[in-house]
Structure formats: C-alpha cells, structure tokens
C-alpha positions as CSV (number, residue, x, y, z in Angstrom):
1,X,87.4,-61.2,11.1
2,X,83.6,-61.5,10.9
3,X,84.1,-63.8,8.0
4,X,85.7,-66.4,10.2
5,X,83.6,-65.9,13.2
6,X,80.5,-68.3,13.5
7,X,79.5,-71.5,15.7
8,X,81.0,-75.1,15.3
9,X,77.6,-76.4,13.4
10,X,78.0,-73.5,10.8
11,X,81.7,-74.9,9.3
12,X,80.4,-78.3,9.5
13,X,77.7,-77.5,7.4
14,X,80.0,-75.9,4.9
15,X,82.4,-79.0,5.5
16,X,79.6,-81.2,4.0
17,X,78.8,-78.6,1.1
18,X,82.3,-79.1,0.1
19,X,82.5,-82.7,0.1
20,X,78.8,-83.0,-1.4
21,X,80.5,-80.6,-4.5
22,X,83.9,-82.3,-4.2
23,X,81.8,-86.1,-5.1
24,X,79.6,-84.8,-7.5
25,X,83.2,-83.3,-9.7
26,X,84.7,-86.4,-9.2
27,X,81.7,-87.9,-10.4
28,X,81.8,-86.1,-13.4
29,X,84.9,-86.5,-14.4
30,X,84.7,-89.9,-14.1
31,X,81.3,-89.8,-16.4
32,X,83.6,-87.7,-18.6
33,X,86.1,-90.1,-18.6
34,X,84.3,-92.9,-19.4
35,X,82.3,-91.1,-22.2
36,X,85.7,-90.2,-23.8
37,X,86.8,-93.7,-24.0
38,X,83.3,-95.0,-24.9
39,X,84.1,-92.4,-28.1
40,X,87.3,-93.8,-28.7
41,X,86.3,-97.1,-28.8
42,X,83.2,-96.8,-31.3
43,X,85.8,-94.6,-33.7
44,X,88.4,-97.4,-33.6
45,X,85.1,-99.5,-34.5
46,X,84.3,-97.6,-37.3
47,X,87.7,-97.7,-38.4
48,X,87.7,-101.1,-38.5
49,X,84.6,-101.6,-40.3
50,X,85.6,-98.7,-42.9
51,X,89.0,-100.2,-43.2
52,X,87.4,-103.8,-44.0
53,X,84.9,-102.4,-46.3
54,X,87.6,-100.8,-48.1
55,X,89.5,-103.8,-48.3
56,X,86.5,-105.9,-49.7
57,X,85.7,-103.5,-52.0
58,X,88.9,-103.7,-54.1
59,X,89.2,-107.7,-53.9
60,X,85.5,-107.3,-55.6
61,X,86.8,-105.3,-57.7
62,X,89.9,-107.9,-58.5
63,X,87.8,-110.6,-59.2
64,X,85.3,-109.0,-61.8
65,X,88.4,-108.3,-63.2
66,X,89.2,-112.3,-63.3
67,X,85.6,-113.2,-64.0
68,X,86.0,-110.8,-67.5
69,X,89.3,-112.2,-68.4
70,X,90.7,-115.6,-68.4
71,X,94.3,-114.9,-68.4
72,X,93.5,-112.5,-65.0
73,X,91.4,-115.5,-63.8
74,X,95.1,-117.7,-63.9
75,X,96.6,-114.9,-62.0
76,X,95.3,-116.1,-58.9
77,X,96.4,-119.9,-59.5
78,X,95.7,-122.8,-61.4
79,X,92.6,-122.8,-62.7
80,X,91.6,-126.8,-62.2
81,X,91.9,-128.4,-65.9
82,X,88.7,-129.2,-67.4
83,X,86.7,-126.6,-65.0
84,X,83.7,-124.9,-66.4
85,X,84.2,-121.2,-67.2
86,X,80.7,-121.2,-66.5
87,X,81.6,-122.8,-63.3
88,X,84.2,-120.9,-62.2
89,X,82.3,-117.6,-62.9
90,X,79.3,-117.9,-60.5
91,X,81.9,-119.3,-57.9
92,X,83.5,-116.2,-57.9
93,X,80.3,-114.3,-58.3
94,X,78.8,-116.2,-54.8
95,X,82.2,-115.4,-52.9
96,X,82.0,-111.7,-53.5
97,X,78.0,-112.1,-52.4
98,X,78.3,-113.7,-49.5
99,X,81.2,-111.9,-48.3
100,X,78.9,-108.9,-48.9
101,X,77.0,-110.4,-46.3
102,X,79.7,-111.3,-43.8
103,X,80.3,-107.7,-44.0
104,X,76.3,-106.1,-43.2
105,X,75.8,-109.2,-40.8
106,X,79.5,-108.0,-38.8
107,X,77.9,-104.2,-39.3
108,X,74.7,-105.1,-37.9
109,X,73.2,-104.0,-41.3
110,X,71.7,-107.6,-42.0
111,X,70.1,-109.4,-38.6
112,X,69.9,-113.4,-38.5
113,X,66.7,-114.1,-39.8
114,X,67.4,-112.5,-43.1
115,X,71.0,-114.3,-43.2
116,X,68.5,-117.6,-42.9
117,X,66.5,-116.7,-45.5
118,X,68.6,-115.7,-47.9
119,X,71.1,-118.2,-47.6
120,X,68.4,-121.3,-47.4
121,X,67.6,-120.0,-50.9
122,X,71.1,-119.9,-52.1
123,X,71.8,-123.5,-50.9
124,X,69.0,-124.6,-53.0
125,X,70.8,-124.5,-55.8
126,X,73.5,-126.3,-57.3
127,X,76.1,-123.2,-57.6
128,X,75.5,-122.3,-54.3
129,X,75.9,-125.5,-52.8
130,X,79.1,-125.9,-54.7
131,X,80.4,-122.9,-53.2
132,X,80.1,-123.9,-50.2
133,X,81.5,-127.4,-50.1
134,X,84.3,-125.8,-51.9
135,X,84.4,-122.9,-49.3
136,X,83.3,-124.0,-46.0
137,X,86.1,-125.1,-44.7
138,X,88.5,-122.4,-45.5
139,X,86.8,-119.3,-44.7
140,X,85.4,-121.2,-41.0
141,X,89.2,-121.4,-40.6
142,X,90.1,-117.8,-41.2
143,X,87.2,-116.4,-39.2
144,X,88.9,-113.3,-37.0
145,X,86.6,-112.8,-34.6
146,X,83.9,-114.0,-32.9
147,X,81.2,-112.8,-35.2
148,X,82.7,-114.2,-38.4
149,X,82.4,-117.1,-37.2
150,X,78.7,-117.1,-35.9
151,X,78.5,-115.7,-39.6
152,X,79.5,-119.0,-41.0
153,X,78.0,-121.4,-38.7
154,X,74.6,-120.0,-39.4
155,X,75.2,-120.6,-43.3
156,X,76.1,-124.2,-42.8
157,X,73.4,-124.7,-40.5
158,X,71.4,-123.6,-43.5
159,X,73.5,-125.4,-45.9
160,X,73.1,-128.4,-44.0
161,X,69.2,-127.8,-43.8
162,X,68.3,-126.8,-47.4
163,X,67.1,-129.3,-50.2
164,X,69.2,-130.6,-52.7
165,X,68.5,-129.8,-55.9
166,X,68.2,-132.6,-58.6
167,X,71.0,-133.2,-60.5
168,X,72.6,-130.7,-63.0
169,X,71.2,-132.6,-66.7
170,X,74.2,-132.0,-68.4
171,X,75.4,-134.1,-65.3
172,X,73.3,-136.7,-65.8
173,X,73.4,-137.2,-70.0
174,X,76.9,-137.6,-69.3
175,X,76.6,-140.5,-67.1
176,X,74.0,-141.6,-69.2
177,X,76.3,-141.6,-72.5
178,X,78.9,-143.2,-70.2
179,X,76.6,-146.0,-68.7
180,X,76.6,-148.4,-72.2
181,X,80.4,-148.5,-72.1
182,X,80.1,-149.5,-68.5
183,X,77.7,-151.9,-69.1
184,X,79.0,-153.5,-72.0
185,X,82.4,-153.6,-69.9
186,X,80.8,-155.6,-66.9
187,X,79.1,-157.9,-69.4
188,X,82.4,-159.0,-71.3
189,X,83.7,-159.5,-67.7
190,X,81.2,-162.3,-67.3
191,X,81.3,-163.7,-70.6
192,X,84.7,-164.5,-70.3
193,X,85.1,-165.5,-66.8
194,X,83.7,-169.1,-67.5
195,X,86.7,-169.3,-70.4
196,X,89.2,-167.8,-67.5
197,X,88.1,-170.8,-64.7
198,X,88.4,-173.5,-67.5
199,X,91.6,-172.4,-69.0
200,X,92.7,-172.7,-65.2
201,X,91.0,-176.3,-64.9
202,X,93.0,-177.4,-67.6
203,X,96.3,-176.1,-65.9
C-alpha cells in the first residue's frame, strides 16, 4: 500500500512525467512517419528517373540503328524526298544529344549555366539550328512536367540568342547556278512586254 501512499504534489508530478513522455512518442512517431514517407517518395523518384533513363536508352539505341541503315531509317516514316542523308543523320544524332540533356538537367546532373553554354554553341551552327526549328515545337508540346519544360524554354531562349551562322555554300552555289535562269527569265519578261501592250493597241 506504501506504493500508492504519497501527497497530492507527488502524482502530479508523475502526471506531468507521463504527458512530458507521452508528447515526446507521439512526436516521434510522427518524425517516423514522416521520414517513412519522405523515403517513399525519393524511391518513387528514383524509379522514375531509372525507368525514363531506361526508356531513353533503347530509343538511342533505335535510332543508331536508323542512322546505320536506310531501310530502318523508313521504318519510322517517310523520309521527306530529296532529304540529305547527311541531313537526316546529324538530326537524329542532335535529338538523342539533347535529349541526353533533358534527362541530366531533369536529374539535376547538368545545372543551367552549363545547359546555356552548351546549347549557345550548338545553335551556332547550322545542324543545330535546324534541329530545333524542326523540333521546337513538338517536344515544348509534349513536355510532362514542369521541368521539361523549363528544359526547353531555356534552349530556345538560347536559340533565339545565338548567331546565325552564314549560309551552308553548297546552299548558296545552288542559288547561284539558279540565279542566270532567273535572270534571263525576268529579262525576256521585259523584252516582250512592249510587243504584248502593242499587239493589245492594235486590238
């Protein structure tokens, strides 16, 4: 009975210790809790990003296989008549780059300074800047989160702010071979239009 015997001031004090124990468990559990779901979360992350690397990988994988074979390349669609191989090739070879770095910017692997840099000196090329007017669009449209698509407004900004490069030459001898047949077309054009007005005259 001794055990139970002892002034008011004694249990209250013992009251408190409980409580004081009882909120600091609870407190714990919650820090518990939260820690589990906090795992959770970043595995489910990880998932993700292993599932999407995984994912890139093979498409990579898919179109070396089209860059190496023409017939593979038409498996994918048309390829436009009179397109480059050439052409065509570095296309595909700046789509797997820069969805390489879509995937380290997403990862945190590659910050936004490099993505600047090395994407300024991309667009300074012809290739490159044919990618992206071909690309743009399309791969703004089918960004799935939200930092996909900071991903791609950062390369257009740079896009957008990087030289253009002078003209590819074969380009330009073609217009140049082109230009005498032009210009011999305009100048018949105003040879004959006196003859046209006074062959109408005479009407």
């Amino acid at each position: 009975m001794r055990a139970f015997d002892g002034s008011a001031a004694s249990w209250e004090r013992l009251s408190f210790i409980g409580q004081t124990y009882g909120a600091a468990s609870a407190l714990l559990a919650v820090l518990a809790l939260i820690g589990i779901v906090a795992t959770l979360v970043l595995q489910a992350r990880d998932t993700r990003i292993a599932r999407e690397e995984t994912r890139r990988a093979a498409i990579a994988e898919l179109l070396k296989m089209a860059m190496d074979d023409p017939d593979l390349d038409e498996a994918w669609g048309p390829v436009p008549e009179g397109e480059s191989r050439k052409a065509r090739r570095q296309l595909m070879y700046i789509n797997m780059i820069v969805s390489e770095w879509q995937t380290s910017f997403q990862t945190g692997a590659l910050n936004e300074r490099r993505l600047r840099a090395i994407s300024r000196e991309m667009f300074t090329g012809r290739p490159g800047r044919a990618f992206w007017r071909e690309a743009r669009e399309v791969r703004a449209n089918t960004s799935e989160n939200k930092r996909a698509r900071r991903f791609h407004q950062i390369l257009d900004e740079e896009f957008q702010q990087a030289p253009v490069p002078p003209p590819d030459p074969a380009e330009a001898s073609a217009r140049h071979r082109n230009w005498p047949l032009v210009a011999g077309a305009v100048t018949g054009s105003l040879v004959l239009l006196p003859f046209v007005r006074w062959m109408l005259r005479r009407r």
